[in-house]
N, C-alpha and C positions, 0 to 999 in steps of 0.2 A: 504493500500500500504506500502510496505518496505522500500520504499526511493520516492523520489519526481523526474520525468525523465524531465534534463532542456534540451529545446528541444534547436537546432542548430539556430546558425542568421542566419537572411537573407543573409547577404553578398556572392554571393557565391566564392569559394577560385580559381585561376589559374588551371586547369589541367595540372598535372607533368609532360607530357612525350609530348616532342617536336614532330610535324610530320614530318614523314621523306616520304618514299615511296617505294614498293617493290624490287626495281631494289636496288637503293640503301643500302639496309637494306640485299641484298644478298636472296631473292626469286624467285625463276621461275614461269614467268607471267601463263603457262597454265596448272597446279595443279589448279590453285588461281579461273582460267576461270570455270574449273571444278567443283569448291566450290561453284561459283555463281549461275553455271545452275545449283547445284544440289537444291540449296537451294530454289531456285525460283519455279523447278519443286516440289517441297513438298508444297509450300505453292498452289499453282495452281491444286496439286492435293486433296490440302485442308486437309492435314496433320497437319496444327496448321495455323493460320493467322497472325502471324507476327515472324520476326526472328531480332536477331541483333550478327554481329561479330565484333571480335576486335584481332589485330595484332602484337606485339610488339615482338619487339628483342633489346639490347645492349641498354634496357633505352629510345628506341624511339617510336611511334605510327607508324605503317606502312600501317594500315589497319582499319577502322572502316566502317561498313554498315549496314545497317536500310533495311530490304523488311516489304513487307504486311500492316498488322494492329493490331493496340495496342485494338484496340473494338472494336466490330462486331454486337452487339447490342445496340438500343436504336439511332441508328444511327453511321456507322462505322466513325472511326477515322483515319485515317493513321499514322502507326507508325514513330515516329519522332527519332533523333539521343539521344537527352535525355529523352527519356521515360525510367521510372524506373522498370524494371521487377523481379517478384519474381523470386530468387534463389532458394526458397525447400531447400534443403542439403548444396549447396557451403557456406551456411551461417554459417556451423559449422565451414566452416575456420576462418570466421570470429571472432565467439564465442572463440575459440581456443587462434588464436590471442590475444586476452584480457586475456586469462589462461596464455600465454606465456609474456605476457607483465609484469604480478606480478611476474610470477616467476622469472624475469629481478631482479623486483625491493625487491627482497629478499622475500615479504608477503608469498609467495607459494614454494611448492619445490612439482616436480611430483611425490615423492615419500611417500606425505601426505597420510594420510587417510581422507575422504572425513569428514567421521566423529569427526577428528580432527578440524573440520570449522563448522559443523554440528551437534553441539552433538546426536539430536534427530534420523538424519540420519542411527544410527547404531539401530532402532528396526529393527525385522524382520532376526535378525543374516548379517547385515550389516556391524556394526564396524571394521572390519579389510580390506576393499574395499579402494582404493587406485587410488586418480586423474591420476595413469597411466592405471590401470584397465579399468577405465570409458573411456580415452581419447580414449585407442584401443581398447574397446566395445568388453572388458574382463570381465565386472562388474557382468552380473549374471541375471541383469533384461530387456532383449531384446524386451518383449511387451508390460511394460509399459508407462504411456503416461499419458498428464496434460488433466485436462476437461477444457472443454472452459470459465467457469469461471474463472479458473485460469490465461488466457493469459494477464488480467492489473491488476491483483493482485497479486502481488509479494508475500505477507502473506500465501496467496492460495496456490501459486506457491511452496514456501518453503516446506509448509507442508503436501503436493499432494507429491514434490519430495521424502521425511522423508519417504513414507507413503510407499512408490513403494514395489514393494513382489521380493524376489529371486526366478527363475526358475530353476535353478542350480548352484554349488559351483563357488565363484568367481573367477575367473582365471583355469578354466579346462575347458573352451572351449572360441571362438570367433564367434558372430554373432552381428552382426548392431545392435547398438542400436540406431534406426533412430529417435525416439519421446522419448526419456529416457536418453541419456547420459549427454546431455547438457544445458536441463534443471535442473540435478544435477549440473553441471561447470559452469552455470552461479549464481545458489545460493550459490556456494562455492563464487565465487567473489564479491558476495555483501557482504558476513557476513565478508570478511577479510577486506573489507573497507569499507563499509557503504555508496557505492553508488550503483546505478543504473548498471546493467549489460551491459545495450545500451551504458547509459554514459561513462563506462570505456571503452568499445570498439570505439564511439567514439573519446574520447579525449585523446588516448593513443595509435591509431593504425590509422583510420583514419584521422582527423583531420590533423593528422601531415605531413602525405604522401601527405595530400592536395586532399586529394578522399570526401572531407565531402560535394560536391554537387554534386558526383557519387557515393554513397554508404551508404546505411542506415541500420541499425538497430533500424526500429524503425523510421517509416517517420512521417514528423507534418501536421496535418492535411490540411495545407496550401499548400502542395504538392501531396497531391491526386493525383489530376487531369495527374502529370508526370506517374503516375503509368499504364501500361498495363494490363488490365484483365487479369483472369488464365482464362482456356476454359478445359474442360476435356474429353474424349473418353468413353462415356459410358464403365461400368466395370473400368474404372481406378479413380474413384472420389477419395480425397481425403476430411480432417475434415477440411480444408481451403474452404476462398472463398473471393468475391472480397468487403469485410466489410472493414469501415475505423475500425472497432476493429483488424482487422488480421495486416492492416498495420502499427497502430500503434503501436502494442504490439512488434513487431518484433523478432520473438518466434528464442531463440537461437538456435534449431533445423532443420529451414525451416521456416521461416517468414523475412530473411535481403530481400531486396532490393538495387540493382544497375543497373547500365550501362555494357555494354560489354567492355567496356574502362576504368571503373574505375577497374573491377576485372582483366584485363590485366595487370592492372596498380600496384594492389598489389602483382601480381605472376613476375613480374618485380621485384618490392622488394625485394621476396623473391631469387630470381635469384640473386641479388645483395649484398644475405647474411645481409640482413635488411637492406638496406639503398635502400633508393632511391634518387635521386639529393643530396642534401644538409642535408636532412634529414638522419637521421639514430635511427632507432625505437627499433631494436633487434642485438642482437651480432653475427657475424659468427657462433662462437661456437652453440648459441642455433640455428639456421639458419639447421645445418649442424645435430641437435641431432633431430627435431622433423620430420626433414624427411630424413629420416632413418629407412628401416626396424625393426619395433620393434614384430613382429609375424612371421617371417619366412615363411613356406610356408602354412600353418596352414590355413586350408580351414573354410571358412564364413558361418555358419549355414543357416542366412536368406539369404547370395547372389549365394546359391547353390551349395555349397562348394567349389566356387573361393577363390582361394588362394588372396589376395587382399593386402597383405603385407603393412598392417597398421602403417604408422606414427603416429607422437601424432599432428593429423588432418588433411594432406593428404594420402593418399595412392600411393607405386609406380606400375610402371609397372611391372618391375621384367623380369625375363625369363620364366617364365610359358606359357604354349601356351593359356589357358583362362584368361581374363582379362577385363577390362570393360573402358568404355569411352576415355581413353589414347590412341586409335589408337594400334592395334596390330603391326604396324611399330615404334614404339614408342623405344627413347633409352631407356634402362633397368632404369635409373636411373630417367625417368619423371615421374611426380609426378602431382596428382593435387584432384579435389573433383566435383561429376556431383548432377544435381536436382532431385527430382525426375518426370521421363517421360517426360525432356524439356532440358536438358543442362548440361555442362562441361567447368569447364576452366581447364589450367593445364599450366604446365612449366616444361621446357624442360633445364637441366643444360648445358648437352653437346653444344647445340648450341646458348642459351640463348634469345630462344624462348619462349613466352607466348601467348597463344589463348585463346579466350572464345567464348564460340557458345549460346546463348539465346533462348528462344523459350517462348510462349505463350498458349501453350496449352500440358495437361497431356498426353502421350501417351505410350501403355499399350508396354513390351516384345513381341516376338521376335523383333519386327518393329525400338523398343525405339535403344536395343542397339548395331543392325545391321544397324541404319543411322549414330550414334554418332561413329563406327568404322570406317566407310566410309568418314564421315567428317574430324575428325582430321589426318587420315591418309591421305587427298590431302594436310592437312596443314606436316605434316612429306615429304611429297615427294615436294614440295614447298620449302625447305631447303634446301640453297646449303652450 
């Protein structure tokens, strides 16, 4: 192992965002009714077995709900308010966050080369690849990926990342790098400081926001049991599964875990230009640079060549007529990151909206991202 990961106390911290309630917070009650039946009629028509949302606007909770079930075998569960479900992808925001927090603190600047952190990094005609390359999955190596040995060995991990092949020149195209870019950005983060990846995300990002008993990278094995099964739709399996090794490794990629209310709760922050309550994590300026078009309209190799207008860790919506999980009603300017085939949060500047939609079970295109339009767009039309 490359570093030693000290896992969180017990204690658990206050949840930041006071409940308010829809009227209040300025929502129209029958969008919202629409969102309940629709969610209910998915789980009934057994679509996935459990779901969770969450609501905020101007720093408050407006909305949190719990349907279905966190496990459906071995004897079903019913899903509770705190059960922790896997993110898949929104965990690169996560990961990101901890890229953005050094580069606060001087150790990082996006305009490093990877290899500069990494020396070994540059075999393979690497050396000249750059933490903005990777962050907007410019880098070059879109299919590769850690072996599962890798996921609690960090040594592994380092040298599985070093190891990765280019597919093509770096920076002359964009395509997701969904199991590859951030398993580079979080061993850049351990060599500039010699901690723990998890560690630095949480005690530099969450911790602070007060999310550290709704948001894990990296859960301890004492909290298991909060965790929701994945469930998958034949043809969509992914290399995950419900191992306490997947939970606790909490793969910067698609391994965090949370609540639908603690990731409301970060894009809250982010709304707030890094602060949240009392707390303040990140600067406007950087707030204002990572989400920000940094690709233009530059179509996404592996999303079909959606133009997806890549920050350094969300994506906006943009004015393109394709688009993904943001609700095609969406103002040009939200922003956010979805799982894969279960979920999306996202925030909204114009009205300082943030939503997150959970799901528990994988599910394959057209279906995945013709409900997630459906969804967040009763949350868009719900805004007054």
């Amino acid at each position: 192992m490359s570093s030693v990961h000290n896992l969180p106390t017990a204690s658990a911290p206050a949840y930041p965002l006071p409940m308010s309630d829809l009227k209040s917070l300025g929502f129209a009650a029958k969008p919202i009714e629409h969102l309940d039946a629709l969610v209910r009629a998915h789980i009934q028509e057994g679509r996935y077995p459990g779901a969770q949302i969450a609501l905020a606007r101007h720093g408050q909770l407006a909305l949190l709900r719990t349907y279905g079930d966190a496990r459906t075998e071995g004897g079903v569960v019913p899903a509770a308010d705190n059960n922790l479900w896997l993110l898949f992808s929104q965990t690169k925001m996560l990961c990101m966050a901890g890229v953005w927090a050094l580069v606060e603190e001087g150790k990082l600047s996006f305009n490093d080369r990877v290899a500069d952190h990494l020396p070994e990094f540059a075999a393979r005609g690497k050396g000249e690849i750059t933490i903005h390359q990777v962050a907007t999955h410019q880098a070059g190596f879109p299919s590769s990926h850690l072996s599962h040995a890798a996921w609690l060995d960090h040594d592994k991990m380092r040298a599985e990342v070093c190891d990765f092949s280019l597919e093509w020149a770096p920076g002359s195209r964009m395509a997701y790098h969904g199991r590859s870019a951030h398993p580079t950005l979080a061993m850049v983060m351990e060599a500039v400081t010699g901690q723990d990846f998890r560690d630095i995300i949480r005690e530099r990002v969450v911790a602070p926001l007060g999310l550290a008993d709704d948001i894990f990278v990296g859960v301890p094995a004492n909290l298991h049991d909060r965790c929701a099964d994945m469930y998958y739709t034949p043809g969509s399996e992914m290399p995950y599964d419900n191992s306490a090794a997947l939970r606790l490794a909490g793969l910067p990629h698609g391994g965090g875990f949370g609540t639908a209310r603690g990731m409301a709760a970060f894009y809250q922050m982010m709304l707030g230009k890094g602060r949240l309550g009392d707390a303040r994590i990140f600067s406007p300026r950087l707030v204002e640079y990572v989400t920000r078009n940094q690709t233009g309209e530059i179509g996404d190799g592996t999303m079909g060549g959606i133009p997806m207008h890549r920050g350094l860790g969300p994506h906006m919506r943009g004015l393109s007529d394709r688009i993904r999980g943001l609700g095609s009603n969406a103002h040009p300017d939200t922003y956010g990151h979805g799982g894969a085939g279960t979920s999306y949060s996202w925030a909204d500047p114009a009205s300082g909206v943030s939503f997150t939609y959970l799901t528990n079970k994988v599910v394959p295109d057209p279906w995945h991202s013709a409900r997630l339009d459906r969804v967040s767009n009763l949350i868009h039309a719900a805004i007054d």
